[in-house]
VEXDREN-2710 file (C-alpha; in Angstrom, 1 decimal):
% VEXDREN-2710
k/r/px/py/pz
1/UNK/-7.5/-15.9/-17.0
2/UNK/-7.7/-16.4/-13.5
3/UNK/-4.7/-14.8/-11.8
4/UNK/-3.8/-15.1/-7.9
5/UNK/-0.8/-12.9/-6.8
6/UNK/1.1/-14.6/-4.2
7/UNK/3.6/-11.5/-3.3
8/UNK/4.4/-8.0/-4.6
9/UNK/8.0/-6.3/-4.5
10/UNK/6.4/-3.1/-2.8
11/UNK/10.2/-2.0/-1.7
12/UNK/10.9/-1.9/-6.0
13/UNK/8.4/0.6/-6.0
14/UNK/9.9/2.9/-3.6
15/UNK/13.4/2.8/-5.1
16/UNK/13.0/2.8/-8.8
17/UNK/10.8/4.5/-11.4
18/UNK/8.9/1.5/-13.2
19/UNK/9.3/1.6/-17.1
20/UNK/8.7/-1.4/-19.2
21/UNK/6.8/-4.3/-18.0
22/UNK/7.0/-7.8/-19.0
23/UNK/5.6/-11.3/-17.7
24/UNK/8.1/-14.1/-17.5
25/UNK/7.7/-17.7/-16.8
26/UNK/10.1/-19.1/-14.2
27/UNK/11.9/-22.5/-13.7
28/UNK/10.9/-24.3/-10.7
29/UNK/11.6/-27.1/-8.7
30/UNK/8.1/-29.0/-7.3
31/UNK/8.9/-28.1/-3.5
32/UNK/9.4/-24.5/-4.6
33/UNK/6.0/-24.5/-6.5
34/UNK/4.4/-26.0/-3.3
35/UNK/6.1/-23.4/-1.0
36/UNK/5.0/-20.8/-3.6
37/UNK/1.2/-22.1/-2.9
38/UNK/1.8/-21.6/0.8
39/UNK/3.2/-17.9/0.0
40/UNK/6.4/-18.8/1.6
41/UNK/8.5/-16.3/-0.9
42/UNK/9.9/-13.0/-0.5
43/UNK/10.9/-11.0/-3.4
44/UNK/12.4/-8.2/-1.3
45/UNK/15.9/-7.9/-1.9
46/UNK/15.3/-9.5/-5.3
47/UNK/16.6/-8.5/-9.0
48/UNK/17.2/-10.1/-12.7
49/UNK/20.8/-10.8/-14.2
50/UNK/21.7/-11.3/-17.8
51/UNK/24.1/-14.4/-17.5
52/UNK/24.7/-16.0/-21.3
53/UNK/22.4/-14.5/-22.9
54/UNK/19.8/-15.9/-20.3
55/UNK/17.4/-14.2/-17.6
56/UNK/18.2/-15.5/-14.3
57/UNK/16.1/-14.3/-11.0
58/UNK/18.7/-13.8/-8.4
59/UNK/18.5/-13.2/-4.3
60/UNK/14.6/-14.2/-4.7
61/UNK/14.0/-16.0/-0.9
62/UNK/11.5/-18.9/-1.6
63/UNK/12.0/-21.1/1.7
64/UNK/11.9/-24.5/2.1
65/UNK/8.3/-26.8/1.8
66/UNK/7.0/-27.3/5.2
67/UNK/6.6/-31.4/4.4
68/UNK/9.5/-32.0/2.4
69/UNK/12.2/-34.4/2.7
70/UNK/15.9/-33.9/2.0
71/UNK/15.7/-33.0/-1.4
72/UNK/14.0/-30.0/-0.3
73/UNK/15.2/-26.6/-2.6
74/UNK/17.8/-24.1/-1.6
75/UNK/15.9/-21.2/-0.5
76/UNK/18.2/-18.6/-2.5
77/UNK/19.4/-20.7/-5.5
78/UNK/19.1/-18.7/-8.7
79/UNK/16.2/-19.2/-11.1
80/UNK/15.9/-19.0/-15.0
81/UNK/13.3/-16.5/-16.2
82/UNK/11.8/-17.8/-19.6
83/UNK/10.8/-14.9/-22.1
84/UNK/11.3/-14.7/-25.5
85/UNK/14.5/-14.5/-27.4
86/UNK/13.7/-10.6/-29.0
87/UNK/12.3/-9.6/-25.4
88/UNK/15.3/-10.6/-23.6
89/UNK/17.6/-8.7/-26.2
90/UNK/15.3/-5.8/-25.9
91/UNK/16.0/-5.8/-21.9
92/UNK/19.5/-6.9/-22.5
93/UNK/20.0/-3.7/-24.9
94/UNK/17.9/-1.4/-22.4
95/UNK/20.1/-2.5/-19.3
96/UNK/23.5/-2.2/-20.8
97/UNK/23.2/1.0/-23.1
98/UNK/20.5/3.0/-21.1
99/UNK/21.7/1.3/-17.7
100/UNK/18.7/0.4/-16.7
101/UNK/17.9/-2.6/-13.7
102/UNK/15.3/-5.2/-14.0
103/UNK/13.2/-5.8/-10.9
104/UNK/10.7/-8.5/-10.2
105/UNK/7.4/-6.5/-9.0
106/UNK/5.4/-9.1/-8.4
107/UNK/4.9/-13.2/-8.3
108/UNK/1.3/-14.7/-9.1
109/UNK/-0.2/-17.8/-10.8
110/UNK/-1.7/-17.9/-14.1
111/UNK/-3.8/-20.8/-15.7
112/UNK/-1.7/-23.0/-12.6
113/UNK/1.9/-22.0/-14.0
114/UNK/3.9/-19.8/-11.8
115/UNK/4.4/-16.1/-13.5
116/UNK/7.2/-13.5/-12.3
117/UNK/6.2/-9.8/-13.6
118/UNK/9.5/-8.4/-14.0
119/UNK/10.1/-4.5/-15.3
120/UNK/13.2/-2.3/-16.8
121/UNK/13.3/-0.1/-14.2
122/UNK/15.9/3.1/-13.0
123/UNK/16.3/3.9/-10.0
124/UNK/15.0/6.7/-7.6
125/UNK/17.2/9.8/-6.2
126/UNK/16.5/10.8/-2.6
127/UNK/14.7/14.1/-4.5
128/UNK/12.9/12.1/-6.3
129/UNK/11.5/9.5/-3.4
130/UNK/10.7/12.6/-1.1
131/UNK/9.1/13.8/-4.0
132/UNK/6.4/11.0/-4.5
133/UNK/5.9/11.0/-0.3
134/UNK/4.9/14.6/-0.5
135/UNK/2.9/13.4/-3.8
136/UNK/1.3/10.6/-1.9
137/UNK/0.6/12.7/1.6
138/UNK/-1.5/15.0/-0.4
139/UNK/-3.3/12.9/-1.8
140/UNK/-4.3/11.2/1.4
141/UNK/-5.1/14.7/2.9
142/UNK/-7.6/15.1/-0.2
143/UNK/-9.3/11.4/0.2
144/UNK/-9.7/12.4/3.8
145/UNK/-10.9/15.7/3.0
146/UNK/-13.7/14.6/0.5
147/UNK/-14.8/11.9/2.7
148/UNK/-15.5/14.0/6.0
149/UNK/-17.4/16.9/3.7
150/UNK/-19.5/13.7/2.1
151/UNK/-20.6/12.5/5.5
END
């Protein structure tokens, strides 16, 4: 299985506390796949909906193919996630009784198909974020540490 990520949703890291993870398929137009391949996407500001039953990316910025023509995509048109029925009533159950969000973490291509890694997620309070800074600064000071006593 030969994977290539194409963009990560570092910001979704920072603001929520990643639970469940699942890999979706995504519906795509063939300028959008192209500007995929050229890593013109931004999955910043980006989350999942549950419209109908249905998993639809929203806010997910893929812009426009550099040698299209006028039937180029909209850049910020929403996109239909494709999972399986019991994993999207699992999420669906998880969002609305537990109140959880679903995030996109990251984009990548699998076997040539175009995979969105989406996860239940909650989100972060401003304890909790300074929290995992002072987390992460220590751990840098240690990594530093070790590596000036080993040389």
């Amino acid at each position: 299985m030969a994977e290539q990520v194409v963009v990560k949703n570092k910001k979704a890291f920072h603001l929520y506390k990643i639970l469940d993870r699942y890999e979706a398929g995504i519906a795509l137009q063939g300028t959008e796949v192209k500007a995929i391949r050229e890593h013109k996407v931004n999955l910043k500001d980006s989350y999942a909906r549950i419209k109908d039953g249905e998993l639809w990316l929203e806010n997910c910025h893929i812009s426009p193919y550099s040698h299209g023509s006028i039937s180029n995509h909209e850049p910020l048109r929403s996109r239909k996630l494709l999972l399986h029925r019991r994993q999207i009533n699992k999420m669906i159950g998880k969002s609305i009784k537990q109140g959880f969000t679903i995030v996109p973490l990251s984009l990548y291509f699998k076997n040539g198909k175009v995979k969105v890694e989406i996860a239940l997620a909650r989100g972060k309070q401003i304890h909790d974020k300074r929290e995992a800074a002072r987390r992460k600064a220590i751990e840098r000071e240690v990594e530093m540490e070790l590596r000036r006593r080993k040389s």
